[in-house]
C-alpha positions as CSV (number, residue, x, y, z in Angstrom):
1,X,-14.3,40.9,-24.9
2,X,-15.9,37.8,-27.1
3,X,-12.2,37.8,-28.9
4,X,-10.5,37.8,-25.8
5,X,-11.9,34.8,-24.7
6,X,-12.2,33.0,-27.4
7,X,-7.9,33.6,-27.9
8,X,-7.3,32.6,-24.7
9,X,-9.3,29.8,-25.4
10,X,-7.5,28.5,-28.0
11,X,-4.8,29.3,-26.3
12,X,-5.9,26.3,-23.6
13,X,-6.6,24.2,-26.4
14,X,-3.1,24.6,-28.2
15,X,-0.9,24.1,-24.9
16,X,0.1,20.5,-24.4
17,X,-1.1,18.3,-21.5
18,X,1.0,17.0,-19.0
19,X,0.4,14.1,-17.1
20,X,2.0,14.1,-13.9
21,X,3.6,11.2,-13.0
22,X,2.7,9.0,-10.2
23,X,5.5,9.1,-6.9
24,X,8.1,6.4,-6.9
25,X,8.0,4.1,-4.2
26,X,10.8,4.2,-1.5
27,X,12.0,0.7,-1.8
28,X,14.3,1.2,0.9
29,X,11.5,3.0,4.1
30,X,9.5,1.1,6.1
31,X,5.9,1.6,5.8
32,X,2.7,1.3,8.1
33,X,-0.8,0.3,7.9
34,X,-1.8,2.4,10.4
35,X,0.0,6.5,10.0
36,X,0.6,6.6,13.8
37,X,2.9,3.3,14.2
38,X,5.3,5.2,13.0
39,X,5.8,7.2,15.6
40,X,4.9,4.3,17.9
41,X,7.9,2.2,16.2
42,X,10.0,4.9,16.7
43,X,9.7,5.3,20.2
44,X,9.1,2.0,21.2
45,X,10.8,-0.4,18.7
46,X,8.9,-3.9,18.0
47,X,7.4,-2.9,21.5
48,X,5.2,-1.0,19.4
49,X,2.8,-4.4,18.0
50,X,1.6,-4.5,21.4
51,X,0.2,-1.2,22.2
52,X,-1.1,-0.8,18.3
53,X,-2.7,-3.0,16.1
54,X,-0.8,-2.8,12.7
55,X,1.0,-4.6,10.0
56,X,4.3,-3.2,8.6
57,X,6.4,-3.7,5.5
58,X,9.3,-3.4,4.0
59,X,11.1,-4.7,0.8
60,X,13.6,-6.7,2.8
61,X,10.8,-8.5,5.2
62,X,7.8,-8.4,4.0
63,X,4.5,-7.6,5.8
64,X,4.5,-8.7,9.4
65,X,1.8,-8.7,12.1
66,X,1.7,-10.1,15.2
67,X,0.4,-13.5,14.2
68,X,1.1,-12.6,10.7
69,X,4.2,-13.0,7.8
70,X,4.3,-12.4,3.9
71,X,7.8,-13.0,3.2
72,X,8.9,-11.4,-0.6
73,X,10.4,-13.8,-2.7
74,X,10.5,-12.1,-6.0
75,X,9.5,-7.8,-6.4
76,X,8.9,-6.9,-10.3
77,X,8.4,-4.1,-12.1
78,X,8.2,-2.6,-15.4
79,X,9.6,0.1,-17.3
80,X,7.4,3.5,-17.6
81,X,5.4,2.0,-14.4
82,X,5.2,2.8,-10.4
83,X,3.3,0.1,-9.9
84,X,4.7,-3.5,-8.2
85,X,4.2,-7.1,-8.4
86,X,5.5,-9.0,-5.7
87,X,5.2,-13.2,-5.5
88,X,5.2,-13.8,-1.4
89,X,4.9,-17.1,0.6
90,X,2.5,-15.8,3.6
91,X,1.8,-18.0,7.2
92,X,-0.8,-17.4,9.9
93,X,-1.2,-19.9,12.9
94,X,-0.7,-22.9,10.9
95,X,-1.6,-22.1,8.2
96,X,1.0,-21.4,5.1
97,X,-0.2,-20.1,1.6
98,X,1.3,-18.2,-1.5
99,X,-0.1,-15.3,-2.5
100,X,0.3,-12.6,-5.4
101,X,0.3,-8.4,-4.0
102,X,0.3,-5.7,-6.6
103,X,2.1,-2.6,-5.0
104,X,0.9,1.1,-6.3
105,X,1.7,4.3,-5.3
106,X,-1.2,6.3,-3.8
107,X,-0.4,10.0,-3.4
108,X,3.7,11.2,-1.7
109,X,3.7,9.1,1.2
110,X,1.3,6.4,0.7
111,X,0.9,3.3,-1.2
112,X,-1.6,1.1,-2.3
113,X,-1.0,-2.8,-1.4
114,X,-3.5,-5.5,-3.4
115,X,-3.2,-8.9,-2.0
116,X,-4.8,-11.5,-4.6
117,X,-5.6,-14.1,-1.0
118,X,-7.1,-11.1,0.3
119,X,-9.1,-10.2,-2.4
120,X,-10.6,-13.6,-2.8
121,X,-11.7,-13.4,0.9
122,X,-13.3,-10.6,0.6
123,X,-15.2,-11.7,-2.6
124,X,-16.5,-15.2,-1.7
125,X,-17.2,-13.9,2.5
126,X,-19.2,-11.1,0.6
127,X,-21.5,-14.0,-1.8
128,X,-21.8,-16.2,1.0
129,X,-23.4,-13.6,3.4
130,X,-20.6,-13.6,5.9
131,X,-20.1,-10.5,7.7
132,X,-17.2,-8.4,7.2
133,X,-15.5,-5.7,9.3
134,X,-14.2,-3.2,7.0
135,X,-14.3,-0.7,9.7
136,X,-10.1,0.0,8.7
137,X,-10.2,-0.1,5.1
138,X,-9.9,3.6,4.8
139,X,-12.3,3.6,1.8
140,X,-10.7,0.6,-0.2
141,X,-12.3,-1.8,-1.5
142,X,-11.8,-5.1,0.8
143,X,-8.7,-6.8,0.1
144,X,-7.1,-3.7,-0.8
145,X,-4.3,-1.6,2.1
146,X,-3.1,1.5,2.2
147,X,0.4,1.8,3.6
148,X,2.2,4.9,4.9
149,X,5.6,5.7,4.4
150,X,7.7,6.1,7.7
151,X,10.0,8.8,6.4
152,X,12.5,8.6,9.8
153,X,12.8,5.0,9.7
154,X,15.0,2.6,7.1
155,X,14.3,-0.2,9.0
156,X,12.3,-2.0,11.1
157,X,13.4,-1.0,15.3
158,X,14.2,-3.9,17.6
C-alpha cells in the first residue's frame, strides 16, 4: 500500500499544472448591474429603469443610469490579458468628470467593473466618517461592480 501511494504521488507531482484561463468578455452583449434587468429590459425595453433600479453597459454606450452616463472613449487591452482599461467622460446632474474603469472578467457571465472616481469616493467618504450604503455591493469592495451578461440581448431595447 505505502508504494502505492507514494507512486501515485509522484505521479501528482510529475503532471503539469494548468491554469485555466479566465472567460473572455463579450464585447458585443449588454450587461446588467442588477441579474434580473435583464429580463426586465427584455420585456419592457428602456421602460425597464423605471420599475428597477440599475445601471447597464455596453461597449458601444457606456454605462447609463437614469440620471447617470460614462460614455467610452478609448477600450484597451493587452495581449495574454482578459482584463480592460477603458478612459470614459462620465456626467451626473451637472456635474461632468473623467474617469478611469478597469474591466475584468469574474466567472462565465459576469464581470468585474473598477471605476478609479468611484473608488476615491469610497476611500475619502470611508476616512472622513461618512456613511456609506454598500447594501448592493455584492461583496466588493466599494467602488468596485459586478455586471451580468445579458446573453439574449446585443443591444440596448428602446
Amino acid at each position: 500500500m505505502r508504494l502505492t501511494l507514494s507512486s501515485a504521488f509522484l505521479v501528482l507531482l510529475a503532471a503539469p499544472v494548468v491554469a485555466q484561463e479566465p472567460p473572455a468578455i463579450d464585447r458585443t452583449k449588454v450587461y446588467v448591474s442588477k441579474p434580473e434587468a435583464c429580463e426586465a429590459l427584455q420585456s419592457k425595453g428602456i421602460d425597464a429603469f423605471n420599475d428597477l433600479d440599475f445601471t447597464v453597459m455596453t461597449f458601444a454606450d457606456g454605462i447609463q443610469g437614469m440620471e447617470f452616463h460614462c460614455g467610452f472613449y478609448d477600450v484597451k487591452d493587452k495581449p495574454h490579458s482578459n482584463a480592460l482599461l477603458v478612459e470614459a467622460i462620465c456626467e451626473e446632474p451637472g456635474f461632468m468628470y473623467p474617469d478611469l474603469i478597469a474591466i475584468g472578467p469574474w466567472d462565465d457571465t459576469t464581470i468585474q467593473v473598477a471605476s478609479s472616481r468611484a473608488l476615491e469616493s469610497a476611500a475619502n467618504a470611508e476616512l472622513s466618517g461618512e456613511g456609506i450604503d454598500d447594501s448592493e455591493s455584492q461583496g466588493q469592495p466599494l467602488g468596485v461592480a459586478l455586471y451580468t451578461r445579458c446573453d439574449s440581448l446585443s443591444e440596448l431595447p428602446r
